[in-house]
One Martini backbone bead per residue (centre of mass of N, CA, C, O) as a GRO file, in nm:
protein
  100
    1UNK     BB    1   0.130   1.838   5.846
    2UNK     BB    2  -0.104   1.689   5.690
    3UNK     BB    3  -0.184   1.909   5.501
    4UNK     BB    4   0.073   1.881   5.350
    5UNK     BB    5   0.140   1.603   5.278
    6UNK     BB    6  -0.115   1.571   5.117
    7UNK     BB    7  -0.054   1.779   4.919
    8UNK     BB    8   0.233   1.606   4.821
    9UNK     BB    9   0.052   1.375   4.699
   10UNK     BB   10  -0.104   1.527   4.504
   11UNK     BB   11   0.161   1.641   4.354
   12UNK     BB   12   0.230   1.378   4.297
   13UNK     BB   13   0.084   1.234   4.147
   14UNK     BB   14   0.023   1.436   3.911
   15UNK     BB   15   0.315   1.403   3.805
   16UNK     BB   16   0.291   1.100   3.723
   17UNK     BB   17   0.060   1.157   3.513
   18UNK     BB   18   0.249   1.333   3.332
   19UNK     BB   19   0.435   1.124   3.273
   20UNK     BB   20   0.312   0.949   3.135
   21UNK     BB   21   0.162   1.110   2.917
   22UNK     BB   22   0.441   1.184   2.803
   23UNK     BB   23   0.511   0.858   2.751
   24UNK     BB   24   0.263   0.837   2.531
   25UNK     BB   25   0.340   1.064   2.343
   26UNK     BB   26   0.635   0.922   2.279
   27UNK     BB   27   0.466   0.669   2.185
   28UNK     BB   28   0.332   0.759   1.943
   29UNK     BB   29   0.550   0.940   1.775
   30UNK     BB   30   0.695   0.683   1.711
   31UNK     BB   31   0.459   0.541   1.577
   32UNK     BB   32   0.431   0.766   1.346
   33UNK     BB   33   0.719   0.763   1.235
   34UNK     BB   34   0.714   0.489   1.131
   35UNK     BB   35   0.416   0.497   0.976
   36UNK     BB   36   0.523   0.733   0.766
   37UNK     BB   37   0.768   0.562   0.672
   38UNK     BB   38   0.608   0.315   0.544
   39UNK     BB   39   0.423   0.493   0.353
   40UNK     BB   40   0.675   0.571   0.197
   41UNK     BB   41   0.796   0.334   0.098
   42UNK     BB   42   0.568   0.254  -0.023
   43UNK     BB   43   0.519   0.487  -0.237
   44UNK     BB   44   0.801   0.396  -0.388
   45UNK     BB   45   0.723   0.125  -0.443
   46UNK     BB   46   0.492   0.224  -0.658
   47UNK     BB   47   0.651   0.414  -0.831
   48UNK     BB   48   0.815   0.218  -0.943
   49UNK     BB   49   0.629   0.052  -1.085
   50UNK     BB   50   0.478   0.226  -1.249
   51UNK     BB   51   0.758   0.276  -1.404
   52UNK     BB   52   0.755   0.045  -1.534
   53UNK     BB   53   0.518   0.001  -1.668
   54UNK     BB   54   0.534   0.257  -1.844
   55UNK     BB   55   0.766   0.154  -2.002
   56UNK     BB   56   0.627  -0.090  -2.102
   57UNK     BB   57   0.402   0.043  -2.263
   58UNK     BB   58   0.571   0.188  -2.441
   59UNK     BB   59   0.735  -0.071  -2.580
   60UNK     BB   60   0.460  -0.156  -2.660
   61UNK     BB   61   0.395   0.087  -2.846
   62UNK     BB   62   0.619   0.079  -3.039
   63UNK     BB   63   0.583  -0.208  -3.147
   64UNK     BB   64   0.303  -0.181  -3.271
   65UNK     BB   65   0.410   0.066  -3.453
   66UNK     BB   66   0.645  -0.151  -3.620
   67UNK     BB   67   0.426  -0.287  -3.709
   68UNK     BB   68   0.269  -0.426  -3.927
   69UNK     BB   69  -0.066  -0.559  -4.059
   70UNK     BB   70   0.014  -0.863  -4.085
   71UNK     BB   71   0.132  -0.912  -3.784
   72UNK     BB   72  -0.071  -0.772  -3.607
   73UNK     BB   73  -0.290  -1.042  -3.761
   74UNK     BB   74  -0.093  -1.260  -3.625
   75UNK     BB   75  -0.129  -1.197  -3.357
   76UNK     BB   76  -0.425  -1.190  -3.314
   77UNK     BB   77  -0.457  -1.445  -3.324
   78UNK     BB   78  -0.278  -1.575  -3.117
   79UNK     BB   79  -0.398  -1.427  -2.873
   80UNK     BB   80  -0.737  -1.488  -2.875
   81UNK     BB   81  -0.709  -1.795  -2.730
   82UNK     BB   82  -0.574  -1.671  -2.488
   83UNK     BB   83  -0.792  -1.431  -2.401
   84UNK     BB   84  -1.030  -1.655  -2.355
   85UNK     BB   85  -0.890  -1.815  -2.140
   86UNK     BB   86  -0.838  -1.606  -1.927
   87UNK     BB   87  -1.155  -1.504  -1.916
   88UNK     BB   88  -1.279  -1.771  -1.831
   89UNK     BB   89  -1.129  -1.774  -1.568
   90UNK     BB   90  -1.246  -1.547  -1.448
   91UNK     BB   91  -1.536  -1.599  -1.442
   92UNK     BB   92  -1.516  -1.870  -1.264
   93UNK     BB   93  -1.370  -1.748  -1.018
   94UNK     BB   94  -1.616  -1.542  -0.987
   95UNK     BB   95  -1.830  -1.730  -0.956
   96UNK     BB   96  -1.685  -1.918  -0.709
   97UNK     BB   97  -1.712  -1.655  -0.494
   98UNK     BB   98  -2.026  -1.613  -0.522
   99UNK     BB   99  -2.102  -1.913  -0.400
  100UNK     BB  100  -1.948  -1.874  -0.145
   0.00000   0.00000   0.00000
């Protein structure tokens, strides 16, 4: 009888020790399917931004196409110092980010 029970003991455990086992399983497959969920999402948001931006410079390179080279010398004066004032901006950044 003795040597029975300790058996039965025995398989009892076993089998809880399996059950947590699948229970831990399926809580993994769980988050692995919400994570896989999640990268799809990101990348079709990614996706979509990308053709926006390809869109974006599309268009902006037709309007290039169609400028005259008076207009073209035109924008790029106006252009000139707000590009040095924003380079000038991101150096500053990077020196300060560097100093920290």
């Amino acid at each position: 009888q003795s040597v029975r029970n300790q058996l039965m003991a025995i398989l009892q455990e076993k089998t809880n020790t399996l059950n947590a086992k699948e229970r831990a399983a399926a809580s993994e497959e769980a988050l692995a399917k919400k994570d896989a969920q999640k990268a799809a999402d990101d990348a079709k948001q990614y996706a979509a931004e990308a053709a926006e931006k390809a869109e974006l410079a599309e268009e902006a390179t037709d309007q290039a196409e169609s400028m005259t080279p008076a207009e073209k010398g035109a924008e790029e004066e106006t252009k000139a110092p707000e590009f040095h004032a924003k380079k000038q901006a991101l150096h500053a950044a990077a020196r300060a980010k560097v100093a920290a």
